[in-house]
Structure formats: structure tokens, C-alpha cells
C-alpha positions in Angstrom: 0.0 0.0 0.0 1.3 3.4 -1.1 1.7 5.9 1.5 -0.2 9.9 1.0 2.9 12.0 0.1 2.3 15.5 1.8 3.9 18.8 1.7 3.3 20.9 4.3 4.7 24.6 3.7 4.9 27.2 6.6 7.9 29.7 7.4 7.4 29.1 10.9 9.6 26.5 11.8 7.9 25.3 15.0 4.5 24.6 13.0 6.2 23.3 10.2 8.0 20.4 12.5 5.0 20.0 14.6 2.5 19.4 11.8 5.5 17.1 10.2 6.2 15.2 12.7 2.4 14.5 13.6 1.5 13.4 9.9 4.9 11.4 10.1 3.2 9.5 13.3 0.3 8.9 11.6 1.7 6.9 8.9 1.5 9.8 6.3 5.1 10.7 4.3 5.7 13.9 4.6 7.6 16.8 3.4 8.4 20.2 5.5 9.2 23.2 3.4 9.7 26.8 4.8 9.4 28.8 1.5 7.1 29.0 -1.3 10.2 28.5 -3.6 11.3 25.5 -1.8 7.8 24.1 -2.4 8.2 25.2 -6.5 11.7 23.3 -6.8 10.3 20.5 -4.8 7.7 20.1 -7.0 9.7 20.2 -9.8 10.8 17.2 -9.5 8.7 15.3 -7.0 4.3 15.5 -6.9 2.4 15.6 -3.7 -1.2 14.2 -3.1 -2.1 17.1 -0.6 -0.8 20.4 0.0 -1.0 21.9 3.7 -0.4 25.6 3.2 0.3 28.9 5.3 -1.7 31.4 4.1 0.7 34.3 5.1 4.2 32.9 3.5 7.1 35.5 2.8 7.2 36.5 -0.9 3.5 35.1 -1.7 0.8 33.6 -0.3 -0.2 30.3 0.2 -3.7 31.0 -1.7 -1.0 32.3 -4.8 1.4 29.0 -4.0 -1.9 27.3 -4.4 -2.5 28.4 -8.5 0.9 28.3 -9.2 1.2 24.7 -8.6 -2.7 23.6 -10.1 -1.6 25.6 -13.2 
């Protein structure tokens, strides 16, 4: 059975690991990113099945993060 990859994307680095670490626990395979251009080059060469995303993210927002990767 394939794990649910998914990407959770916060500058705050305390929420970030917290929310990581708890989706880790629950079986889930996660990645932590701090920066909405960490997610982009993630994605480039990787795909996530969900998306957990700040909404206030240095440089844009997680609700512009959000088209840019369903585009």
C-alpha cells in the first residue's frame, strides 16, 4: 500500500515540524518546506497528493502557491 505524500509549507519552523512530525506519526510521508520557492523546486521534480499551506508565506501567499502549482 502506497503511502499519501504531503507537503506541508509554513515559514514558521515550529509549526512546520509540529504538523510534520504529527502526519509522520500517523503513517503519512511527509515533506516540510519553509518557502514558497522551496515548495516550486520541490515540486519540480517530486508531486504531492495534498498540500498543507500557510496562508501568510514570505514572498506570496499560500492562496497564490496554491494556483501556481494547479496551473
Amino acid at each position: 500500500m502506497t503511502k499519501l505524500k504531503i507537503m506541508v509549507v509554513d515559514d514558521e519552523k515550529g509549526y512546520r515540524d509540529e504538523i510534520g512530525e504529527y502526519l509522520d506519526g500517523c503513517g503519512f510521508d511527509t515533506i516540510a518546506l519553509g518557502t514558497p520557492q522551496d515548495a516550486l523546486s520541490w515540486l519540480k521534480e517530486n508531486n504531492a497528493d495534498l498540500a498543507i499551506l500557510d496562508l501568510r508565506l514570505p514572498q506570496m501567499s499560500g492562496l497564490e502557491l496554491m494556483k501556481r502549482v494547479i496551473a
